[in-house]
C-alpha positions in Angstrom: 19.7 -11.0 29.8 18.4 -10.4 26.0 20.6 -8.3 24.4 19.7 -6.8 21.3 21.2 -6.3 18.0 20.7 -4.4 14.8 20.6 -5.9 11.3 23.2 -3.5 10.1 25.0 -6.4 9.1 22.6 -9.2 7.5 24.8 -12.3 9.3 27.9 -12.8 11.4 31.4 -14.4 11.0 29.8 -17.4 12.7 26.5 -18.1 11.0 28.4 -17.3 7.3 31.2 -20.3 9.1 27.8 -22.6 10.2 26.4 -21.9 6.6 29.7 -22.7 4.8 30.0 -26.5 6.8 26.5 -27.1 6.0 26.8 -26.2 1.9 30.1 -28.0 2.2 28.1 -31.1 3.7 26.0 -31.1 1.4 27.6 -30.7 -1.6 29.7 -34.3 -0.1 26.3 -35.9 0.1 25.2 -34.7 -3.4 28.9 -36.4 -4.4 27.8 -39.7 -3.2 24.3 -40.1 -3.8 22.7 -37.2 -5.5 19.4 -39.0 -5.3 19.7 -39.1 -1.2 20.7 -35.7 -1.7 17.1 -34.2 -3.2 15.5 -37.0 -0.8 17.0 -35.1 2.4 16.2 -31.3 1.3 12.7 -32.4 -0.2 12.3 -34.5 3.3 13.9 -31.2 5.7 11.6 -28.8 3.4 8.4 -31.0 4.5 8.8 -31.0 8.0 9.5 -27.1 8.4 6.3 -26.8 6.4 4.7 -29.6 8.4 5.6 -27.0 11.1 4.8 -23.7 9.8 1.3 -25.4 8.9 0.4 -26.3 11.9 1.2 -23.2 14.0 -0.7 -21.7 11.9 -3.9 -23.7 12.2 -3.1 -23.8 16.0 -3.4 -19.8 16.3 -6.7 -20.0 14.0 -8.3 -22.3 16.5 -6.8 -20.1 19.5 -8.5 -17.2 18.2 -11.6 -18.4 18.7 -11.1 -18.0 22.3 -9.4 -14.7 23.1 -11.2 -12.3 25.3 -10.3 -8.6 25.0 -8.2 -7.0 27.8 -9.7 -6.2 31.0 -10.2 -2.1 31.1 -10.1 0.0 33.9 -11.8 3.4 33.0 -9.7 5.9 34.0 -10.8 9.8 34.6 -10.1 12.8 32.4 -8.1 14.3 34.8 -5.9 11.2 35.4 -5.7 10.0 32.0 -1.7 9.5 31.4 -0.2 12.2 28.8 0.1 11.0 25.4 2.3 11.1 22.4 1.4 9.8 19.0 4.3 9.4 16.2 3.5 10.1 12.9 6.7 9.6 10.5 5.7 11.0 7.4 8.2 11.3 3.8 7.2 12.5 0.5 3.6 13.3 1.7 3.0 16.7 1.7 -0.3 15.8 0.5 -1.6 13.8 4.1 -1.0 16.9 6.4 -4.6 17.7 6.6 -5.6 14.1 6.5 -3.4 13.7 9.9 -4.6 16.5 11.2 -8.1 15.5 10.6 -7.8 12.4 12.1 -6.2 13.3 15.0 -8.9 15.9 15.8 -11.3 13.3 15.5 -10.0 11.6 18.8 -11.4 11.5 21.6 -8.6 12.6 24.2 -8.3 15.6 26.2 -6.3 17.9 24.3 -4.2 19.4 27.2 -2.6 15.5 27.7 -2.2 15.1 23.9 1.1 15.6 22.0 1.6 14.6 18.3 4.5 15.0 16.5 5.0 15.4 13.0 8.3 13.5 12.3 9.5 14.6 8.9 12.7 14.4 7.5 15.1 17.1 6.9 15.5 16.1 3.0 12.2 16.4 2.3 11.7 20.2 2.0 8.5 19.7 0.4 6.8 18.3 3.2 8.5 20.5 5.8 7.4 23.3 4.2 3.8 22.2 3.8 3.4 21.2 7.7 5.1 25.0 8.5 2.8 26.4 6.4 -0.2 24.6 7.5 -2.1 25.9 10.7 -1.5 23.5 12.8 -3.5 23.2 16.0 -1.5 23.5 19.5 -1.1 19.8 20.7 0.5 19.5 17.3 4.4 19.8 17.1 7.2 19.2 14.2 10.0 17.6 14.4 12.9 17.5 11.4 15.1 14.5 11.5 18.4 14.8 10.2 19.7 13.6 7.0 21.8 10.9 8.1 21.8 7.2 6.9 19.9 4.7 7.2 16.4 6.4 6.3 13.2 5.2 7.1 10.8 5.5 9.7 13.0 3.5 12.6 15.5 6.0 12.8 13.3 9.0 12.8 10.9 7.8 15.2 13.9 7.0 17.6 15.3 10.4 16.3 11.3 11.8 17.7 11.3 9.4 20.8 13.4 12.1 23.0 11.3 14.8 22.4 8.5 13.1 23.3 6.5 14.3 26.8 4.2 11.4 27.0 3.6 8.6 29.7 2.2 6.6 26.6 3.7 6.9 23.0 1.8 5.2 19.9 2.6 5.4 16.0 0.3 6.6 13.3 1.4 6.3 9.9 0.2 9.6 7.7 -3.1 7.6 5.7 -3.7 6.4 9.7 -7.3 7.2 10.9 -7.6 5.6 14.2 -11.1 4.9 16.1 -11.9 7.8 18.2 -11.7 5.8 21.2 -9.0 4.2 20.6 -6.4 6.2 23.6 -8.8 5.9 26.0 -9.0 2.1 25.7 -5.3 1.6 25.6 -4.7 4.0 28.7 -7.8 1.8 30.4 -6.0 -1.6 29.7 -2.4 -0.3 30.9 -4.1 1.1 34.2 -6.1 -2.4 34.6 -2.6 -4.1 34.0 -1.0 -2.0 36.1 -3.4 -2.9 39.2 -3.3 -6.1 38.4 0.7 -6.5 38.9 0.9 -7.9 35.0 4.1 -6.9 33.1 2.1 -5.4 30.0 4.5 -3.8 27.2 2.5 -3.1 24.3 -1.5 -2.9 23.3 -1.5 -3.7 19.9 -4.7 -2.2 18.0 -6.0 -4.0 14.8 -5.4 -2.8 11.2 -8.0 -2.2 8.7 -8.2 -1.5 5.0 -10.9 0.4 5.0 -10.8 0.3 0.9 -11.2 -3.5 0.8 -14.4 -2.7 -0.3 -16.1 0.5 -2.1 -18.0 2.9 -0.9 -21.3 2.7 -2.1 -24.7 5.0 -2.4 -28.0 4.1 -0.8 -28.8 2.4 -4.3 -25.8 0.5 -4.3 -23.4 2.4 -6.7 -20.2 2.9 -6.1 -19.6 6.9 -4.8 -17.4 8.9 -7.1 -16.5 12.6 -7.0 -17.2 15.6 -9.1 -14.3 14.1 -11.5 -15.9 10.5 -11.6 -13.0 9.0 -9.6 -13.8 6.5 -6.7 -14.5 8.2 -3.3 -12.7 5.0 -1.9 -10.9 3.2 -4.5 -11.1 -0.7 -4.5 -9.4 -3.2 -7.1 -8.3 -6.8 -6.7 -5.0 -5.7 -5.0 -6.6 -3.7 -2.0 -9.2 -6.8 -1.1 -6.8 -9.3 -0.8 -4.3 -7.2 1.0 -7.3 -6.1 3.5 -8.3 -10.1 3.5 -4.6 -10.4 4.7 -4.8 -7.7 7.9 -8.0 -9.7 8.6 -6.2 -13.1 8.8 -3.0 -11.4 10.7 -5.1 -9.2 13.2 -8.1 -11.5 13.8 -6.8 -14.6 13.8 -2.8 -14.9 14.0 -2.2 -11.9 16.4 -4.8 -12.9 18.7 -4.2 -16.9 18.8 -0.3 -15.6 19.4 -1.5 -13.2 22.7 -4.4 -15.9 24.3 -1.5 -18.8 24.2 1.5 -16.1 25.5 3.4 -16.2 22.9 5.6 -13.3 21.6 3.6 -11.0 18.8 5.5 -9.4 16.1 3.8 -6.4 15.7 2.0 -3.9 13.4 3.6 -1.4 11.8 1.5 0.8 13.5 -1.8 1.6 16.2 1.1 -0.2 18.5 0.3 1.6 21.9 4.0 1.2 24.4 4.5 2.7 28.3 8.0 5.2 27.0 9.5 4.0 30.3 9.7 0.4 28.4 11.2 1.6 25.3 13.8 3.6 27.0 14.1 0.4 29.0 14.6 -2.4 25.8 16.3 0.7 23.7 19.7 -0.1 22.0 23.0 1.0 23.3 24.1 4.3 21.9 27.0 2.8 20.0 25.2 0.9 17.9 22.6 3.6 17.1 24.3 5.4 13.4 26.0 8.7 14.1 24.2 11.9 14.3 25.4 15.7 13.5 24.9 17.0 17.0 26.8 15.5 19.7 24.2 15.6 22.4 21.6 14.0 20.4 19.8 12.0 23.0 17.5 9.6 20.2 16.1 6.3 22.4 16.8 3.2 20.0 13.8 1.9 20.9 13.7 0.7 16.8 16.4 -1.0 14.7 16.9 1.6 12.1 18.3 -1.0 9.7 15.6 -3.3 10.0 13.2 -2.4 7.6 10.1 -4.3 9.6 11.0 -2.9 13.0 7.9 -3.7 14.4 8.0 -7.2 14.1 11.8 -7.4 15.4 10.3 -5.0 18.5 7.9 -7.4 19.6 10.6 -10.2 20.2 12.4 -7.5 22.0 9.0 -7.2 24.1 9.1 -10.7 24.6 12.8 -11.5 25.4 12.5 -8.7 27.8 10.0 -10.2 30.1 6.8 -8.3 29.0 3.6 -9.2 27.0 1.6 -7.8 23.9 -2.1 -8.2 24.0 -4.0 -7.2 21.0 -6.8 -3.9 21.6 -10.6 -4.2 20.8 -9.7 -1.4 18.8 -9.0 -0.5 15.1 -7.5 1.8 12.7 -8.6 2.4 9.1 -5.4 2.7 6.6 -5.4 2.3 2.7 -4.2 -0.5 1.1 -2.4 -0.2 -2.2 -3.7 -0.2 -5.5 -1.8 -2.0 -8.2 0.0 -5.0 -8.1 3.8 -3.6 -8.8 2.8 -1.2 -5.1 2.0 -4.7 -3.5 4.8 -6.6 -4.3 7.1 -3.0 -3.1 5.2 -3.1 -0.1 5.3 -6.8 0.5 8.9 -7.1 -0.4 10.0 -5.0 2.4 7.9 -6.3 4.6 9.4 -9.9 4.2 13.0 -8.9 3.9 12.3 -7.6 7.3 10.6 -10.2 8.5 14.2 -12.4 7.2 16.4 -9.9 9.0 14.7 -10.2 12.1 15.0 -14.0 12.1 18.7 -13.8 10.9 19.7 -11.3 14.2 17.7 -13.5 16.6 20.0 -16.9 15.0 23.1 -15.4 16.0 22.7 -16.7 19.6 19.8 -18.8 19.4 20.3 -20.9 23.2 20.4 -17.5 24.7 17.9 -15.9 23.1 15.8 -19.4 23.7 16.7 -18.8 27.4 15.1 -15.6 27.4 12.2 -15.8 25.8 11.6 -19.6 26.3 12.3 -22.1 23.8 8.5 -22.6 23.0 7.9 -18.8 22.0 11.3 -18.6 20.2 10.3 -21.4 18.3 7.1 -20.2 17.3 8.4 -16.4 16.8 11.3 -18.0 14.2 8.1 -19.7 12.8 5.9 -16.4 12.2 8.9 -14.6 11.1 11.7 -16.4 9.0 9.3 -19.2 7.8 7.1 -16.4 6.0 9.7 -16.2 4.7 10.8 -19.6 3.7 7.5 -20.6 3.0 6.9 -18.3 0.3 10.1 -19.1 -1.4 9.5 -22.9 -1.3 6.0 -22.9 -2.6 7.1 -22.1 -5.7 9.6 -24.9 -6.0 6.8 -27.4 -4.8 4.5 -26.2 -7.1 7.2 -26.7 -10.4 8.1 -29.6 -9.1 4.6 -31.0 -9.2 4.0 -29.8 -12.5 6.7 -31.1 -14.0 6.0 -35.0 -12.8 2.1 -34.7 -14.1 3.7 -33.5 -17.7 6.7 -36.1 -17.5 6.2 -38.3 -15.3 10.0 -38.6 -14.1 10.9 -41.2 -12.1 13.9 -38.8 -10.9 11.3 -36.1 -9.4 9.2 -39.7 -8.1 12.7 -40.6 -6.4 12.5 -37.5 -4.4 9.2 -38.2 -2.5 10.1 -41.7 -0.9 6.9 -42.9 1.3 6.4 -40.6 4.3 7.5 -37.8 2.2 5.2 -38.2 -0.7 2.3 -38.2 1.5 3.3 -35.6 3.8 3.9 -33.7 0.1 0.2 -34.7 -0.3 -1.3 -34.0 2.5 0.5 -30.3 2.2 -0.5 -29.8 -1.0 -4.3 -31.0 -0.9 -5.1 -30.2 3.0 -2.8 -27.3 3.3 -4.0 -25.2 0.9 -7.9 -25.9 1.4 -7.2 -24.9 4.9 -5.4 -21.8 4.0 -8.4 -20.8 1.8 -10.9 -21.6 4.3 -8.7 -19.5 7.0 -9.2 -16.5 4.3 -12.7 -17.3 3.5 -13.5 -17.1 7.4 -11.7 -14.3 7.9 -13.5 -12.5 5.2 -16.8 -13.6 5.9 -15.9 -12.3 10.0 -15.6 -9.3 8.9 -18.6 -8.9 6.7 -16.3 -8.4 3.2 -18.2 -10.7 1.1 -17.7 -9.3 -2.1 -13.9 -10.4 -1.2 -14.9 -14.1 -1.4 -15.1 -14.2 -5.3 -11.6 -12.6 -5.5 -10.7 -15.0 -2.9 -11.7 -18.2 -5.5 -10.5 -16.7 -8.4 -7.1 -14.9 -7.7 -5.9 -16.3 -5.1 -3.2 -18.6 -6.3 -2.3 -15.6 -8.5 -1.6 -13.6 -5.2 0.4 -16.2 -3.6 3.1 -16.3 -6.6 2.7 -12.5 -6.3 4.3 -13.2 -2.8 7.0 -15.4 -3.4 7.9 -13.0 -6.1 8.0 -10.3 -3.5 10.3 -12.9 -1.5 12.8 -13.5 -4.4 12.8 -9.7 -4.4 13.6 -9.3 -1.0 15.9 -12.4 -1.1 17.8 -10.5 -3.7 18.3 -6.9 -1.8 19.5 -8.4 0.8 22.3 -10.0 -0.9 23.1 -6.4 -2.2 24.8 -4.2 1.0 23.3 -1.3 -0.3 19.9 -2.5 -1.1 19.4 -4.3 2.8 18.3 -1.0 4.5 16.1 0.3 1.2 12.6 1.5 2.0 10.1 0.8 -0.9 8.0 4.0 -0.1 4.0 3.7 -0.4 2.3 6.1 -1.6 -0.9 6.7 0.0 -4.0 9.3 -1.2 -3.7 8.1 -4.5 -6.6 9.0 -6.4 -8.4 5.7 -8.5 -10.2 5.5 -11.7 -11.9 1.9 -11.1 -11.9 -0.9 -14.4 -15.5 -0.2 -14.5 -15.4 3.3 -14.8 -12.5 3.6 -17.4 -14.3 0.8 -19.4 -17.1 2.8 -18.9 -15.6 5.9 -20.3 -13.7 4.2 -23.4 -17.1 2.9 -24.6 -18.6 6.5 -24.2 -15.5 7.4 -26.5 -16.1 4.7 -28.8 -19.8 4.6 -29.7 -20.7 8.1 -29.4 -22.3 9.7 -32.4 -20.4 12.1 -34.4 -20.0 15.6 -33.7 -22.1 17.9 -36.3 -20.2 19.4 -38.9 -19.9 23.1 -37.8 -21.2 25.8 -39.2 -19.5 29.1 -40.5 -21.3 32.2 -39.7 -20.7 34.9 -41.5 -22.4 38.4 -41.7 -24.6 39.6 -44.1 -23.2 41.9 -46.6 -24.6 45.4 -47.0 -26.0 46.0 -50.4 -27.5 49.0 -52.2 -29.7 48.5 -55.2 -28.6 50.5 -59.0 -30.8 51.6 -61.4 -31.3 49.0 -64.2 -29.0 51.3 -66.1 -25.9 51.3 -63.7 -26.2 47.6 -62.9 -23.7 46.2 -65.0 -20.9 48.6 -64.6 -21.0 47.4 -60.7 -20.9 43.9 -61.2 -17.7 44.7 -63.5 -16.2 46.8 -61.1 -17.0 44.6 -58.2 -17.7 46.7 -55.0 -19.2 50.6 -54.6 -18.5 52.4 -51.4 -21.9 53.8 -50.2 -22.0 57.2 -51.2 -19.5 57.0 -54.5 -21.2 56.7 -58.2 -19.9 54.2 -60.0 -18.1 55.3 -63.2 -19.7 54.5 -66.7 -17.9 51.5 -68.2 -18.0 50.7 -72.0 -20.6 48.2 -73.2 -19.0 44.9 -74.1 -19.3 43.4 -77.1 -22.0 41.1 -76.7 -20.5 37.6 -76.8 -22.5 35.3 -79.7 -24.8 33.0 -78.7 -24.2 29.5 -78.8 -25.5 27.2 -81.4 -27.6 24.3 -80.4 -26.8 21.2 -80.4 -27.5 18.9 -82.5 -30.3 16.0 -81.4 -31.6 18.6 -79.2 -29.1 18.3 -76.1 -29.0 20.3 -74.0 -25.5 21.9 -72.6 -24.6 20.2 -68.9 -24.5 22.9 -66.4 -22.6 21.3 -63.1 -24.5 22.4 -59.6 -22.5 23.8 -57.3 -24.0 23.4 -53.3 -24.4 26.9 -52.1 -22.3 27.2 -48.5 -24.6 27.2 -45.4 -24.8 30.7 -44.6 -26.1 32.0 -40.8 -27.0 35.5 -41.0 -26.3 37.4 -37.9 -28.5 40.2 -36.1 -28.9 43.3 -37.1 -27.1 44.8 -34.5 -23.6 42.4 -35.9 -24.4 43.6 -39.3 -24.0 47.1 -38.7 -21.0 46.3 -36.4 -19.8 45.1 -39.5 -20.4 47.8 -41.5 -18.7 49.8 -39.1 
């Protein structure tokens, strides 16, 4: 019997005792020879990526063969009851969107329950779902603010409330095919008849924002405030080229040959019966408030990629994943720094689950069979060590073609130099033909240029994100942290903003304004009264100017001499706009 553990603790008294003889081993061996040393880690790293390689090729070609599920169609009014998950944090904003999507479904609404799983400590988003009309089928649920957070706990926290026959998870950007339920109640029923031990119908991922969203003249859509009605950048199409490669390909090569599937984060369709079956024990679930809590640990809320550490749990148990003809548009991020966030937990989860499944490898071997543990270990801790080697490989290649060291030669005896080779030249055309295909499968051809020009700059993006995640977990407090995504993010594309800086820069200059100002009222003087009122200045309508003593006229100024005349400097009159009449008596007034 698999029993299952939580990563609460990253390792155990024995594997920190295994990994202490093996440094200390080591460290002997660099003593004597320091050069058999490097020639034994460089000759162990080539092997496990010898390995890793080839499972991966293996599940490319496998794909190629996978049929979908046989479906049984089942009648409305036999159609199993269904609850769908949606853990949502700090996203107030995607309440309508869930809603919206979840109306969209095709399902009858009396055997529909959906539960809005929100935590207690986000007031924000509580208040938001309260205040929202929600329609009937839709219910809340407040998880309590107890440690770890993230989305394990709560659905597990959401999991006894749930009525359902048949439970799935949505995450809140989550816009599932309409059909979607029906399918995965169809392939359950079929499996049912069929006497096969079916435990989860995993439906494939999209990022619908691989791509933009373009006109019937081929412009990209914007809104009233010229962002992108689906915003696209370098980030989004080579995360969506990744869901292609995992779903397509990986997942599906993984469920034709048997082997066990670590799962999506979401669009994962279970029977509750099994996840009340696999579920942790209650003592090693985290504490709550209220003593008759009844949450099923059907997740490990310190695992921080519980999906993937679920479908070993599938597997160990007896049971099989198949992957749905089925799909669900999400977003992908949007900037690099959200990637590596995003990434970063997802392969420090991805470690976790392969550290907890090496604490008793022979009996976890038993279990699931030493083929599919092998090849589970493979998808999930050497992701992970993968990505953190490249980087080494890489340096150390660049350092012998700028030094040519015979040290760095000394490392890469015979076999090993032309396995390094062969890794190096074969292994990384094949991984960019895997993404091409991919790409090409699912019609995203404007993803192929990213594809041959950034590539390489998204794989060091990864093994950053792995140095990242190699770092929290060394960090106790840092193992169970959720880097949050945000999703509904609105997106100025490059184009656009260049677009909008050049409008900035090269427009013409505004026209100086002009002043208006109203015309003054004047009444005309005799002849005789003229110059007392230009003394005086101003006379009220109606008053009679005072007379004013004639000044002395002032002598006339004698020419000068060559017959110049005196300089007289121009001075611009002020534009003037004269108002209406109707102003200029307002004036007056």
């Amino acid at each position: 019997m698999h029993r299952r553990e939580t990563a609460e603790h990253t390792t155990t008294r024995a594997q920190r005792a295994v990994a202490a003889y093996l440094l200390v081993g080591l460290a002997l061996l660099g003593a004597w020879s320091p050069s058999s040393l490097g020639a034994t880690l460089v000759g162990a790293a080539m092997v496990f990526l010898t390995a890793y390689m080839v499972l991966r090729l293996t599940l490319v070609l496998a794909s190629r063969g996978y049929r979908t599920p046989e479906q049984e169609p089942v009648p409305d009014d036999e159609l199993p009851r269904y609850t769908t998950l949606h853990p949502m944090y700090d996203e107030a904003n995607m309440i309508p969107v869930v809603v919206a999507a979840m109306e969209a479904v095709d399902y009858p609404r009396d055997r529909l329950e959906c539960l809005l799983v929100l935590e207690e400590r986000d007031g924000a988003t509580v208040a938001a779902a309260r205040a929202f009309d929600l329609p009937d089928h839709f219910r809340i649920v407040v998880v309590p603010a107890v440690r770890p957070y993230g989305k394990p706990k709560a659905c597990n926290y959401a999991l006894q409330h749930a009525t359902g026959d048949l439970a799935v998870i949505f995450d809140a950007e989550d816009r599932p095919e309409p059909q979607q339920l029906r399918k995965a109640a169809a392939t359950f029923r079929a499996a049912e008849r069929r006497g096969d031990r079916l435990g989860c119908v995993q439906a494939r991922l999209v990022f619908d924002n691989e791509q933009p969203l373009r006109d019937g003249e081929g412009r990209t859509r914007r809104d009233d405030d010229g962002y992108d009605v689906r915003p696209t950048t370098w980030t989004s199409r080579l995360l969506g080229n990744e869901y292609a490669v995992h779903f397509d390909l990986v997942l599906t090569g993984l469920a034709r040959l048997g082997l066990p599937v670590p799962l999506g984060g979401t669009s994962n369709h279970f029977p509750v019966a099994l996840l009340r079956e696999i579920a942790f024990e209650r003592e090693q679930m985290p504490t709550m408030p209220d003593p008759d809590d009844g949450s099923v640990g059907a997740w490990d809320p310190w695992n921080v990629t519980e999906d993937a550490e679920l479908g070993g749990a599938i597997a160990a148990a007896g049971w099989r994943t198949t992957v749905l003809d089925s799909h669900t548009d999400e977003e992908a991020c949007l900037t690099a720094r959200a990637a590596l966030n995003q990434r970063s937990r997802w392969v420090k989860g991805y470690a976790q689950t392969s550290l907890v499944l090496l604490r008793h490898p022979w009996r976890t071997a038993r279990a699931m069979g030493p083929l599919s543990y092998l090849a589970f270990q493979l998808q999930v801790g050497g992701t992970f060590v993968s990505l953190a080697l490249s980087p080494v490989f890489w340096g150390l290649f660049g350092a012998y073609l700028l030094t040519g060291s015979d040290r760095i030669a000394s490392l890469f005896p015979g076999p090993v130099y032309y396995a390094g080779m062969a890794l190096l030249v074969v292994g990384n055309l094949a991984l960019l033909t895997v993404s091409l295909y991919a790409a090409e499968s699912r019609g995203r051809h404007g993803t192929v240029r990213h594809l041959l020009t950034v590539l390489p700059v998204w794989w060091c993006l990864l093994s950053l994100a792995t140095y990242v995640a190699a770092l929290e977990l060394l960090v106790p407090s840092w193992r169970p942290s959720w880097n949050k995504t945000a999703h509904g993010v609105r997106h100025l594309g490059m184009g656009r903003r260049l677009a909008l800086a050049s409008a900035t820069w090269f427009a013409a200059p505004e026209p100086t304004p002009v002043r208006s100002v109203a015309k003054p009222a004047v009444r005309f003087l005799p002849p005789d009264r003229t110059a007392p009122v230009l003394a005086t200045g101003y006379v009220a309508p109606g008053v009679v100017a005072p007379r004013m003593p004639a000044r002395p006229a002032r002598p006339v100024p004698r020419p000068v001499r060559g017959g110049a005349r005196p300089v007289v400097r121009e001075v611009p009159k002020a534009p003037v706009r004269w108002l209406s009449e109707q102003s200029r008596e307002a004036v007056l007034v």
